[in-house]
Biotite code that builds the C-alpha atoms (Angstrom):
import biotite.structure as struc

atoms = struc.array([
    struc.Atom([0.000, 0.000, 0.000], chain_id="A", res_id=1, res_name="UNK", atom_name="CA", element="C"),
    struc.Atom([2.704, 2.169, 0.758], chain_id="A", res_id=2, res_name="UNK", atom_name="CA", element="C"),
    struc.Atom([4.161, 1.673, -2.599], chain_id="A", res_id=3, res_name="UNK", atom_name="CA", element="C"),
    struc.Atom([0.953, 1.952, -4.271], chain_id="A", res_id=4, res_name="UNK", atom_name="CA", element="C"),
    struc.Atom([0.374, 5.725, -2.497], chain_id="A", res_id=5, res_name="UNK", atom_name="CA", element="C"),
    struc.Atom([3.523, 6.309, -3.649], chain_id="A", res_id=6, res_name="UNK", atom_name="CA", element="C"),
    struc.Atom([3.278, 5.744, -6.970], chain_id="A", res_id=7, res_name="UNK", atom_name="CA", element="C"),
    struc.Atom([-0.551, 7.289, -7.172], chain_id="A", res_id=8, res_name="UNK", atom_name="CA", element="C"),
    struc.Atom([0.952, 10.758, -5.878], chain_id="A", res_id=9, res_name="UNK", atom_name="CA", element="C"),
    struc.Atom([4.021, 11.034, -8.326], chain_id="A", res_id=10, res_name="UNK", atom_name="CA", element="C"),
    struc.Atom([1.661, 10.408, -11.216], chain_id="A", res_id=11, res_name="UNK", atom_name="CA", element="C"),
    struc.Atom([-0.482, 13.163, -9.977], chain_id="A", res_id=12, res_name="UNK", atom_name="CA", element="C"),
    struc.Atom([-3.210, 10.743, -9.480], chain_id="A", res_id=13, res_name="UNK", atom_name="CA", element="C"),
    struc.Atom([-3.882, 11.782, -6.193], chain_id="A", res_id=14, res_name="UNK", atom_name="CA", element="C"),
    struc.Atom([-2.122, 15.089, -3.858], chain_id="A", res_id=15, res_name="UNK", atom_name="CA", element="C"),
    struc.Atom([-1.661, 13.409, -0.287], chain_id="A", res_id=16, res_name="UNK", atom_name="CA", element="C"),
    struc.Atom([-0.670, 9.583, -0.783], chain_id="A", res_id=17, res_name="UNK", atom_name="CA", element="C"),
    struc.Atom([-0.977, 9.779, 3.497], chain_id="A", res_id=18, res_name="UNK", atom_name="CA", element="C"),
    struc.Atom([-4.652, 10.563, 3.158], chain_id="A", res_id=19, res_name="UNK", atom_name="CA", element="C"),
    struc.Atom([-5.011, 7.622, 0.999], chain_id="A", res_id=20, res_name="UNK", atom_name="CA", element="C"),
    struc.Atom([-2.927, 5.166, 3.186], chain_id="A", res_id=21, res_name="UNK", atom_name="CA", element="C"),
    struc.Atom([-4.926, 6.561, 6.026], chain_id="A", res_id=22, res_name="UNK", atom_name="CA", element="C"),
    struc.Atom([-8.322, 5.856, 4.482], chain_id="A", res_id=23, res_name="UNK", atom_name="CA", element="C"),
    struc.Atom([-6.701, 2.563, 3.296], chain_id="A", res_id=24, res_name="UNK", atom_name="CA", element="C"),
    struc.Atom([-5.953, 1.430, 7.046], chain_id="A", res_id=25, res_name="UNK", atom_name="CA", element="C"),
    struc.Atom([-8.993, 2.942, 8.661], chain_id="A", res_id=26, res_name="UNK", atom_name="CA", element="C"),
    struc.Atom([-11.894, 3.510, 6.820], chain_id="A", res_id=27, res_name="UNK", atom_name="CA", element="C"),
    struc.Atom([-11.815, 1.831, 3.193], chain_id="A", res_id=28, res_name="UNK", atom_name="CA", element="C"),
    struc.Atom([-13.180, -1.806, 4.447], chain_id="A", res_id=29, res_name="UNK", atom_name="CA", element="C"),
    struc.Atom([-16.016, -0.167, 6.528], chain_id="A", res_id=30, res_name="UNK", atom_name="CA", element="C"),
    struc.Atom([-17.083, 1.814, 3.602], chain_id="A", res_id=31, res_name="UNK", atom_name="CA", element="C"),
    struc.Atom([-16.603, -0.731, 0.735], chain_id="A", res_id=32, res_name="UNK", atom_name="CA", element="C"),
    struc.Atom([-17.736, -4.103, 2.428], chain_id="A", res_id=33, res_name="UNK", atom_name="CA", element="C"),
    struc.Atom([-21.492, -3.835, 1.961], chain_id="A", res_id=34, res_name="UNK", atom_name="CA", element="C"),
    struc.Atom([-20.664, -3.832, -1.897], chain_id="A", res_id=35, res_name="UNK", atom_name="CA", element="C"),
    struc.Atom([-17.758, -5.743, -1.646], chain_id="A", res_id=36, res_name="UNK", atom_name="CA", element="C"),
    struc.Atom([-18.762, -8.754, 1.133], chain_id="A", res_id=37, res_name="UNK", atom_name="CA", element="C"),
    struc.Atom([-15.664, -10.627, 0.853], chain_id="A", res_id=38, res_name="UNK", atom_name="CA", element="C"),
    struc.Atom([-14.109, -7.539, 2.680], chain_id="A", res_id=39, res_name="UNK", atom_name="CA", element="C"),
    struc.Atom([-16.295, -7.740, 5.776], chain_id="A", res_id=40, res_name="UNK", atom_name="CA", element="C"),
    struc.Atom([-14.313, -11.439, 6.408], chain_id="A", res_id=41, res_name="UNK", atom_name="CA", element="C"),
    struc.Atom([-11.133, -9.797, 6.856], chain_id="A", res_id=42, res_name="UNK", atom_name="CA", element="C"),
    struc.Atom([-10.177, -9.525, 10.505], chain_id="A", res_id=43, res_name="UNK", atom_name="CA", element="C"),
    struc.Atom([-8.174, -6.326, 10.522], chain_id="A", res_id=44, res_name="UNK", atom_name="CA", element="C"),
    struc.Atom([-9.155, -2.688, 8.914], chain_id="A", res_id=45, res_name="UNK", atom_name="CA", element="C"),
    struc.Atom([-5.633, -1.715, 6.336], chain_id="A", res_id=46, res_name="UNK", atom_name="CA", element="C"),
    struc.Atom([-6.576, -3.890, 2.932], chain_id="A", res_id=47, res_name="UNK", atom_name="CA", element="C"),
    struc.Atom([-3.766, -5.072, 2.144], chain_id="A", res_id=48, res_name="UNK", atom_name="CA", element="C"),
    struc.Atom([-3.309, -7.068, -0.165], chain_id="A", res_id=49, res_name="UNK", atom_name="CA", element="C"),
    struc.Atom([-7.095, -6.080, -1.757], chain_id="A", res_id=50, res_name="UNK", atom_name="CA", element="C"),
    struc.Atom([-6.305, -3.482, -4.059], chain_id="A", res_id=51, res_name="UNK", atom_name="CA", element="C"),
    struc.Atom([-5.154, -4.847, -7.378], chain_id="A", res_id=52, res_name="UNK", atom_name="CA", element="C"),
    struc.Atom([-1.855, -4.439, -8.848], chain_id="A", res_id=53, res_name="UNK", atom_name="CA", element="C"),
    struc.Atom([-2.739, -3.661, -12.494], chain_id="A", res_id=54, res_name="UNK", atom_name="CA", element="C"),
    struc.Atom([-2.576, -0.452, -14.946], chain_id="A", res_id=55, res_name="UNK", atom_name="CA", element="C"),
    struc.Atom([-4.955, 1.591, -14.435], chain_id="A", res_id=56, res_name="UNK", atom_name="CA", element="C"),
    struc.Atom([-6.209, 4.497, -16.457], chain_id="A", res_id=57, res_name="UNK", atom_name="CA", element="C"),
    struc.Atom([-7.995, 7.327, -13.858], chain_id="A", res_id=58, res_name="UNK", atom_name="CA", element="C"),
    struc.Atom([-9.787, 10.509, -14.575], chain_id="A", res_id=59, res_name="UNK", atom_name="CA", element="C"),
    struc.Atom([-8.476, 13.936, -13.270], chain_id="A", res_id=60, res_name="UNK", atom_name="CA", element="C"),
    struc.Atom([-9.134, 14.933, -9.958], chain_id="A", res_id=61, res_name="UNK", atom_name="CA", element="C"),
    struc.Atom([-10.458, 11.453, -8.990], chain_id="A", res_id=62, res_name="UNK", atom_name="CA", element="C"),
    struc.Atom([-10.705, 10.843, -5.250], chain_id="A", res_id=63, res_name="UNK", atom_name="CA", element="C"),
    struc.Atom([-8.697, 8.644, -3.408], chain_id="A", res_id=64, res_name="UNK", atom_name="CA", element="C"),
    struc.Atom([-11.998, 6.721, -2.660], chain_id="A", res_id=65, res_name="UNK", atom_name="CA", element="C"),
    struc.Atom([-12.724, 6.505, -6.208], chain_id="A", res_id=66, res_name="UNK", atom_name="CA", element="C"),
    struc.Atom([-9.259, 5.199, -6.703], chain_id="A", res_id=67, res_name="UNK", atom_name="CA", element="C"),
    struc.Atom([-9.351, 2.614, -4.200], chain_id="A", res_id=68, res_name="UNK", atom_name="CA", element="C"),
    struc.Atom([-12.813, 1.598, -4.750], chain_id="A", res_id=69, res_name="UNK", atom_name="CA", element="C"),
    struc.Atom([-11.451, 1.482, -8.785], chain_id="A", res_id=70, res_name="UNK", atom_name="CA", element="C"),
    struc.Atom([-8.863, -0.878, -7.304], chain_id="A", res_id=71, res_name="UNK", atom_name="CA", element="C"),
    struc.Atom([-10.873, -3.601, -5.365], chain_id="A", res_id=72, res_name="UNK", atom_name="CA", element="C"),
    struc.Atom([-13.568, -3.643, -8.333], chain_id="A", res_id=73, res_name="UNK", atom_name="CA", element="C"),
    struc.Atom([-10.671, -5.090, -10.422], chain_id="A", res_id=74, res_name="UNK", atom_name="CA", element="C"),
    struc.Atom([-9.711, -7.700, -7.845], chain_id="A", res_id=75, res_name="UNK", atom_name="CA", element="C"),
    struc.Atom([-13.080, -8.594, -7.341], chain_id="A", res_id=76, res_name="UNK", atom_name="CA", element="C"),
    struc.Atom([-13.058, -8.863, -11.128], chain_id="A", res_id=77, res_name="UNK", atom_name="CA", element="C"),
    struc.Atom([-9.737, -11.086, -11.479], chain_id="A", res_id=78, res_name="UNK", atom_name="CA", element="C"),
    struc.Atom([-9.411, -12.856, -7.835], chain_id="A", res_id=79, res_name="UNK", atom_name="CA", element="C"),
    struc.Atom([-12.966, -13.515, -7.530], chain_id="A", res_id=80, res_name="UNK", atom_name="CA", element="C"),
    struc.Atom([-13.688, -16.271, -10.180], chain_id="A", res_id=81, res_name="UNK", atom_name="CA", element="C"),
    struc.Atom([-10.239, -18.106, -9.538], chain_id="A", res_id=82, res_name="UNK", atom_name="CA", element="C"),
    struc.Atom([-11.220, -18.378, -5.598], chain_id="A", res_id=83, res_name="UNK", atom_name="CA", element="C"),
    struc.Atom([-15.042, -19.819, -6.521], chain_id="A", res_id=84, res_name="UNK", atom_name="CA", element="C"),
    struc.Atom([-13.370, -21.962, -9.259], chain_id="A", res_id=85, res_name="UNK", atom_name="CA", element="C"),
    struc.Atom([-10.973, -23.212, -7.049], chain_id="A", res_id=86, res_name="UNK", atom_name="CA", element="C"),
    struc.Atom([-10.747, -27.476, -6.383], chain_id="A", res_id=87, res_name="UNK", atom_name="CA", element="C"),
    struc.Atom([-12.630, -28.477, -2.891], chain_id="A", res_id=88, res_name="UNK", atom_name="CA", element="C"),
    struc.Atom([-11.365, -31.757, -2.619], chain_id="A", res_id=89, res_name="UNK", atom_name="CA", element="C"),
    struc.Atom([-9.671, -32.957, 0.658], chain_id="A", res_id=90, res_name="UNK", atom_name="CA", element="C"),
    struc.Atom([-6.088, -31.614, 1.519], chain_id="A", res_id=91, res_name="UNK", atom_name="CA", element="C"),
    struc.Atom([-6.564, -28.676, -1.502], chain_id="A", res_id=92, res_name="UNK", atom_name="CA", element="C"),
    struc.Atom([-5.798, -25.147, 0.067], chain_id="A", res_id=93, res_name="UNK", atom_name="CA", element="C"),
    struc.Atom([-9.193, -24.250, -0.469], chain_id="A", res_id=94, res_name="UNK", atom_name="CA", element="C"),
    struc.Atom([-10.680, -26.876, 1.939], chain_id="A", res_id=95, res_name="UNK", atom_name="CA", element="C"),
    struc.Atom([-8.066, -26.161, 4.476], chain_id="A", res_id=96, res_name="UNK", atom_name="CA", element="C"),
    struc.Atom([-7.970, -22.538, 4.658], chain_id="A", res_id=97, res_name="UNK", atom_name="CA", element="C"),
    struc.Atom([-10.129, -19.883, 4.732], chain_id="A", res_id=98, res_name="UNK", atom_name="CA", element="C"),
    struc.Atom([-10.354, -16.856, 0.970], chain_id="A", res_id=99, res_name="UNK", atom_name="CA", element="C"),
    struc.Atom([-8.115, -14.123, 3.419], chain_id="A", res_id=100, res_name="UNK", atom_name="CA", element="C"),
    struc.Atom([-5.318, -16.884, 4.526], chain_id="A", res_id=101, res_name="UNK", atom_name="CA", element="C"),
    struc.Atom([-4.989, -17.889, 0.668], chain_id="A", res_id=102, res_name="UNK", atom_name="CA", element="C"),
    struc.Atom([-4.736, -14.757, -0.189], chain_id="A", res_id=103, res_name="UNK", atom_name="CA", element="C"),
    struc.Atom([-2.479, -13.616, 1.993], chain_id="A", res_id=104, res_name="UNK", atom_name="CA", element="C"),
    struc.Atom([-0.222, -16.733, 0.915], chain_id="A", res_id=105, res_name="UNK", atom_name="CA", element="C"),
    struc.Atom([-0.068, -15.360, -2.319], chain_id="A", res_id=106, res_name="UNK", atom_name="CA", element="C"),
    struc.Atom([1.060, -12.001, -1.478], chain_id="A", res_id=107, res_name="UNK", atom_name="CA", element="C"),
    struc.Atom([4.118, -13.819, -0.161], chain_id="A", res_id=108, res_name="UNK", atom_name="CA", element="C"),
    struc.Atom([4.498, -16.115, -3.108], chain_id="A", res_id=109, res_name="UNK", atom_name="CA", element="C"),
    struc.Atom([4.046, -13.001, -5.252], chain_id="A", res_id=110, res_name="UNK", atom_name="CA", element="C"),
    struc.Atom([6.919, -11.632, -3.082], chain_id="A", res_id=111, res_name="UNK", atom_name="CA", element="C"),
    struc.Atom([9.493, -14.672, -3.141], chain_id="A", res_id=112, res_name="UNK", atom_name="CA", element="C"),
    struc.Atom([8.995, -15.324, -7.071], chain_id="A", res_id=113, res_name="UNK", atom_name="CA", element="C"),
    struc.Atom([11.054, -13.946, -9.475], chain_id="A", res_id=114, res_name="UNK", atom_name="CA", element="C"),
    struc.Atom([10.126, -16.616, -12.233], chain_id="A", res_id=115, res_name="UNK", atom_name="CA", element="C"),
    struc.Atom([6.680, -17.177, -12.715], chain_id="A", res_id=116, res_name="UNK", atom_name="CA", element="C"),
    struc.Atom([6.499, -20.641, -14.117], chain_id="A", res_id=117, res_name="UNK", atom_name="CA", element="C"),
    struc.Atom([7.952, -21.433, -10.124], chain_id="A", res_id=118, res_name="UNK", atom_name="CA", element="C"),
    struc.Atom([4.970, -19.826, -8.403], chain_id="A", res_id=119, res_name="UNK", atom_name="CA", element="C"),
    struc.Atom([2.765, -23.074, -7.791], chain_id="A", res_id=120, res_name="UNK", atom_name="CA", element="C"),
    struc.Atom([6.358, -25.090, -6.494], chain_id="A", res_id=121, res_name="UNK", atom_name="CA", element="C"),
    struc.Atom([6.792, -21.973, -4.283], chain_id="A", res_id=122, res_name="UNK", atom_name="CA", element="C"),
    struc.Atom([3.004, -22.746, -2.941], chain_id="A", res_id=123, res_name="UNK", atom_name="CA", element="C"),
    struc.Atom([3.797, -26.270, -2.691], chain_id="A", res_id=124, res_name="UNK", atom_name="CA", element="C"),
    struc.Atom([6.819, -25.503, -0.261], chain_id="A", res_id=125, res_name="UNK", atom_name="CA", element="C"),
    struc.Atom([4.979, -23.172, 1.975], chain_id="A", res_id=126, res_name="UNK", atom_name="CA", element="C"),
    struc.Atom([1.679, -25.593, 2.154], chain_id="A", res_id=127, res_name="UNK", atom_name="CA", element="C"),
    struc.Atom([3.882, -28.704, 3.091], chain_id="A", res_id=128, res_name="UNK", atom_name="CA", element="C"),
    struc.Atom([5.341, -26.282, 5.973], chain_id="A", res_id=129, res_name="UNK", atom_name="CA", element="C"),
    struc.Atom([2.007, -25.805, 7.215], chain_id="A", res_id=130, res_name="UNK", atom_name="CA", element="C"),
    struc.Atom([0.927, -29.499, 6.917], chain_id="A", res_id=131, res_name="UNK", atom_name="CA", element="C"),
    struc.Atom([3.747, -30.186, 8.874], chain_id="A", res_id=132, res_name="UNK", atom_name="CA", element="C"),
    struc.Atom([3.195, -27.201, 11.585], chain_id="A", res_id=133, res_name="UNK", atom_name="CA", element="C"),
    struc.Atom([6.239, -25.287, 10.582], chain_id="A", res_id=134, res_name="UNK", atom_name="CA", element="C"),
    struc.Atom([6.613, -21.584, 10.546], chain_id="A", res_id=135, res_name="UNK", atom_name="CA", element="C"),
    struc.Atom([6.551, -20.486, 6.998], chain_id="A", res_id=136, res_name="UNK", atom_name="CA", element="C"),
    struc.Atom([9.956, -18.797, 7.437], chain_id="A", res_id=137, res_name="UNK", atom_name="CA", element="C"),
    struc.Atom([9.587, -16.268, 4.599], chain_id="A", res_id=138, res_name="UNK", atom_name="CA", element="C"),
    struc.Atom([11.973, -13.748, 4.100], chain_id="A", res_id=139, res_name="UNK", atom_name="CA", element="C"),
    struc.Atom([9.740, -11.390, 2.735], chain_id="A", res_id=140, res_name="UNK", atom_name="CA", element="C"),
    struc.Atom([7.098, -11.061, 5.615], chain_id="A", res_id=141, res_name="UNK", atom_name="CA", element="C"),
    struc.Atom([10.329, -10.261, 7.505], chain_id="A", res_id=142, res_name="UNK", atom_name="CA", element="C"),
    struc.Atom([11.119, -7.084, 5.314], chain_id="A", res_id=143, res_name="UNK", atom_name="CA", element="C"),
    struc.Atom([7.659, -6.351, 5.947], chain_id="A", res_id=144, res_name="UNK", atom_name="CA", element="C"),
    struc.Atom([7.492, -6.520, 9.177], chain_id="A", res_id=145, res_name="UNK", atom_name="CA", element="C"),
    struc.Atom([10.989, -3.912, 9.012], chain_id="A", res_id=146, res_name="UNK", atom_name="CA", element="C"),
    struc.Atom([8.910, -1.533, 7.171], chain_id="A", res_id=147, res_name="UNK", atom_name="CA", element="C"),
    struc.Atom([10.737, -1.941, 3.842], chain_id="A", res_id=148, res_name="UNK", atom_name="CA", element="C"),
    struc.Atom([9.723, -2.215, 0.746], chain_id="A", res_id=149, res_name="UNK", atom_name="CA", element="C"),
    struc.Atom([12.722, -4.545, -0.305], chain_id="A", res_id=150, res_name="UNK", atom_name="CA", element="C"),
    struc.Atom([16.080, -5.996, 1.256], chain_id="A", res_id=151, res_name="UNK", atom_name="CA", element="C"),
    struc.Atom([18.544, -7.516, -0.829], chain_id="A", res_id=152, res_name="UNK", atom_name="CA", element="C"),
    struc.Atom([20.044, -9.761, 2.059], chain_id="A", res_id=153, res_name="UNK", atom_name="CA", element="C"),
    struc.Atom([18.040, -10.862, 5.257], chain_id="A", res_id=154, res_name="UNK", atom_name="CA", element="C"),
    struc.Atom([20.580, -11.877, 8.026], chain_id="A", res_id=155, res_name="UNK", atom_name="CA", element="C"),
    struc.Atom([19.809, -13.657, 11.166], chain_id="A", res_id=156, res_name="UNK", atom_name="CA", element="C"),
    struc.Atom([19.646, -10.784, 13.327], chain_id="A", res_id=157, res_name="UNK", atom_name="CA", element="C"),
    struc.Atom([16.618, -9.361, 10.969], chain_id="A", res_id=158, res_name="UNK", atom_name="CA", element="C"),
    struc.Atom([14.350, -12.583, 12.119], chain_id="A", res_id=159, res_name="UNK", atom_name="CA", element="C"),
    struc.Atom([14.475, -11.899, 15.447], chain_id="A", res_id=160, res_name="UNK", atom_name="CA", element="C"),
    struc.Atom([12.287, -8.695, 14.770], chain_id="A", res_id=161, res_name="UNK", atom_name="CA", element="C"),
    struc.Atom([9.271, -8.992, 17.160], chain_id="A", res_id=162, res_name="UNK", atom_name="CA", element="C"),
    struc.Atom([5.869, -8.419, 14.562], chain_id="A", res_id=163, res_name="UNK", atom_name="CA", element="C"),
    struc.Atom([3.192, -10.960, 13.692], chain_id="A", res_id=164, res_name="UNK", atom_name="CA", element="C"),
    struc.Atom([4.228, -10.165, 10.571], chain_id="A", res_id=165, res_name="UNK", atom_name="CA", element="C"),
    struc.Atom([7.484, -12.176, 11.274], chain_id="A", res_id=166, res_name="UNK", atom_name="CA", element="C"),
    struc.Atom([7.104, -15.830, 10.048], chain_id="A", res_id=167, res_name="UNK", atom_name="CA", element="C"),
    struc.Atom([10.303, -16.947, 11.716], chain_id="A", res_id=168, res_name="UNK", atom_name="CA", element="C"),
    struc.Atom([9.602, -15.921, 15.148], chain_id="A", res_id=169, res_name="UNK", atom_name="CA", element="C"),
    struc.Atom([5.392, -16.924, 14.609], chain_id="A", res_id=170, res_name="UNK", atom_name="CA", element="C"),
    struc.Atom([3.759, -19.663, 13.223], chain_id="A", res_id=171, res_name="UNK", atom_name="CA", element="C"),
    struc.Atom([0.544, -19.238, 11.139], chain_id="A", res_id=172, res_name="UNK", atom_name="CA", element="C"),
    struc.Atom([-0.147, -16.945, 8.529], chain_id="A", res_id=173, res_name="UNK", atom_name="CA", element="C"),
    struc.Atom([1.012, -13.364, 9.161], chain_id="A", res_id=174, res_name="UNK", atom_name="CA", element="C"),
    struc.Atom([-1.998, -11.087, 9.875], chain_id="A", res_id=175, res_name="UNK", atom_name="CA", element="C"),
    struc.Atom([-2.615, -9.636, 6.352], chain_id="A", res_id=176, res_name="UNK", atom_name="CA", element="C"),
    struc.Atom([-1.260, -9.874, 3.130], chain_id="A", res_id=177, res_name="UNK", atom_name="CA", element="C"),
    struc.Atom([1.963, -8.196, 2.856], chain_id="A", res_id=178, res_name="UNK", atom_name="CA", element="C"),
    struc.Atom([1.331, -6.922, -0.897], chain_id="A", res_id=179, res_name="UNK", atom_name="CA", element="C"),
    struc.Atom([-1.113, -7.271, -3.297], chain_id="A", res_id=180, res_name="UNK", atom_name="CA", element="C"),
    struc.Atom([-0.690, -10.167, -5.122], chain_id="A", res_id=181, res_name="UNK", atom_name="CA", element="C"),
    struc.Atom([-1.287, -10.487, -8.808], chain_id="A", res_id=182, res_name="UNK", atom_name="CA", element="C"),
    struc.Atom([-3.387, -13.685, -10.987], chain_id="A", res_id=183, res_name="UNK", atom_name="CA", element="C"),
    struc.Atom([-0.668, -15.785, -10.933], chain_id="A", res_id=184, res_name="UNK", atom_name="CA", element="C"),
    struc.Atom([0.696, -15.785, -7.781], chain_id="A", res_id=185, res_name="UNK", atom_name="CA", element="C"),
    struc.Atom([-3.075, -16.180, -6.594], chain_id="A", res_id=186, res_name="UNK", atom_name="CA", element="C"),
    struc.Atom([-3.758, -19.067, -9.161], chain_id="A", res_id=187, res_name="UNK", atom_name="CA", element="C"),
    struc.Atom([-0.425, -20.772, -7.251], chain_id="A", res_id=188, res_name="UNK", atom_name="CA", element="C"),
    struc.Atom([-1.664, -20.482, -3.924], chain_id="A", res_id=189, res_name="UNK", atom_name="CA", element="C"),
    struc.Atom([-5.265, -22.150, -4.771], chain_id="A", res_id=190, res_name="UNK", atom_name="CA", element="C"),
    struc.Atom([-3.642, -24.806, -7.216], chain_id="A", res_id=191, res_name="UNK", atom_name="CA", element="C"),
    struc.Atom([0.101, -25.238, -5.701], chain_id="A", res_id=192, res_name="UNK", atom_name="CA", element="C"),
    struc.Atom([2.009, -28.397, -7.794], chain_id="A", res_id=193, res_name="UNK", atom_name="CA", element="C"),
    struc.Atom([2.475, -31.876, -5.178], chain_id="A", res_id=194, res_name="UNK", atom_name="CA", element="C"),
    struc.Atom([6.437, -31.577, -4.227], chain_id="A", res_id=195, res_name="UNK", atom_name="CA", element="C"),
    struc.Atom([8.037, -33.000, -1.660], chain_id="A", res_id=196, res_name="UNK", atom_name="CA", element="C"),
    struc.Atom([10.478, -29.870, -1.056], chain_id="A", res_id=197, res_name="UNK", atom_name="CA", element="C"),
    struc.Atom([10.383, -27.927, 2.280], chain_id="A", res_id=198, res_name="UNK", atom_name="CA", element="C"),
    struc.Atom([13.365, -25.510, 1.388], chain_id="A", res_id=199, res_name="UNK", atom_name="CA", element="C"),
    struc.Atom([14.403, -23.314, -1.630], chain_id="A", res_id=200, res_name="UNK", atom_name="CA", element="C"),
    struc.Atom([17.108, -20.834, -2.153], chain_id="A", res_id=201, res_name="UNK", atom_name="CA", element="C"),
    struc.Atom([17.533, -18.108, -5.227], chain_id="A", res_id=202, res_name="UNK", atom_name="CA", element="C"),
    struc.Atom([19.882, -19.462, -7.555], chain_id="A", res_id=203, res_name="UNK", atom_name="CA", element="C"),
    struc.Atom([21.960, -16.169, -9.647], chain_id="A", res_id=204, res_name="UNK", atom_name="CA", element="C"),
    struc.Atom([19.547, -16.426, -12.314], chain_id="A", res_id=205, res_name="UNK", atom_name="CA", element="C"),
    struc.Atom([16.470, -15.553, -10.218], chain_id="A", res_id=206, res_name="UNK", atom_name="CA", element="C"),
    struc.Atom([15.384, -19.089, -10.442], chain_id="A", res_id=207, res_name="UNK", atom_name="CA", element="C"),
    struc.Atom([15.490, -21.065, -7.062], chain_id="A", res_id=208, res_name="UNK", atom_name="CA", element="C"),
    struc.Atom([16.597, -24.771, -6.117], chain_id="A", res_id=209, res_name="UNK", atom_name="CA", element="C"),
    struc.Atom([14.466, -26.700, -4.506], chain_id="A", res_id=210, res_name="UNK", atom_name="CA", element="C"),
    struc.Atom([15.305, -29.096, -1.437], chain_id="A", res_id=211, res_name="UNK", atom_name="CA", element="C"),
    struc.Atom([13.683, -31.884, 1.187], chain_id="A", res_id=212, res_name="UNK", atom_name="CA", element="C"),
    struc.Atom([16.059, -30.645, 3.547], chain_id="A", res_id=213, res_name="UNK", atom_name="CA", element="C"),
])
């Protein structure tokens, strides 16, 4: 979100990108959920991870409402149908977790991806952590939890950052999404591939290697 506000006030989209995060952490779900239901499930106010990353073309002098509103009509529009299409068979994410824990899944698959194509063996890891009550370790719910957009190199001492949002030091899911994940890394999370890998790391091409141990 912070990137998003960003981005929306150096385009001249909007003038105050802190009176859009502000409406995006306190008032945007209260406003939007009676049109938007799937909102009124999540259990915290900022909607993260709800407002579509896409391009976008707004009219001048567009509110920030209208722009966020703008937003979650696309993900309704994209998310949506892969979420009600998704397999309900036993074990699938879908029967064991809940539209807001998938989703927030993806925003960290969407985060640790730099390949597409390795998005659904990204899922698998994460999902056989969970089967097996493991923290989901992700670096990038770290960073988030730091308050940064990006960090080239996590080191041990970064993991021992006290936040929900820190997957190391918490098990579970963290408490949002910590971006907003795009079709892919969504379509990953409800359809991840059957691995038995518990462990990557990023190989120099931006690829990863996968490992059992």
């Amino acid at each position: 979100l912070n990137q998003i506000a960003a981005r929306l006030e150096a385009k001249k989209v909007i003038d105050d990108a802190s009176a859009f995060m502000t409406y995006c952490e306190t008032r945007a779900k209260q406003e939007l959920q009676d049109e938007f239901p799937f909102l009124a499930d999540y259990p915290v106010s900022r909607i993260e991870g709800y407002v579509f990353p896409s391009t976008y073309l707004f009219e001048p002098n567009m509110s920030y409402q209208q722009v966020v509103k703008m937003m979650v009509e696309a993900f309704e529009r994209v998310i949506l149908p892969i979420w009600e299409t998704a397999p309900v068979a036993n074990g699938t994410p879908k029967k064991r977790f809940n539209f807001h824990q998938v989703l927030t899944l993806a925003s960290i698959i969407e985060k640790e991806a730099r390949v597409a194509a390795e998005m659904p063996k990204i899922a698998s890891v994460f999902y056989n952590r969970l089967k097996k009550m493991q923290p989901l370790g992700a670096d990038p719910t770290v960073v988030y939890a730091m308050d940064l957009d990006r960090k080239d190199t996590v080191y041990y001492k970064d993991v021992k950052v006290d936040s929900p949002y820190n997957t190391y030091k918490y098990s579970g899911f963290p408490p949002t999404p910590i971006a907003s994940p795009g079709k892919k890394a969504f379509e990953a999370a409800v359809r991840p591939l059957t691995t038995p890998y518990f462990f990557f790391v990023a190989a120099r091409d931006g690829t990863h290697i996968f490992t059992r141990t």
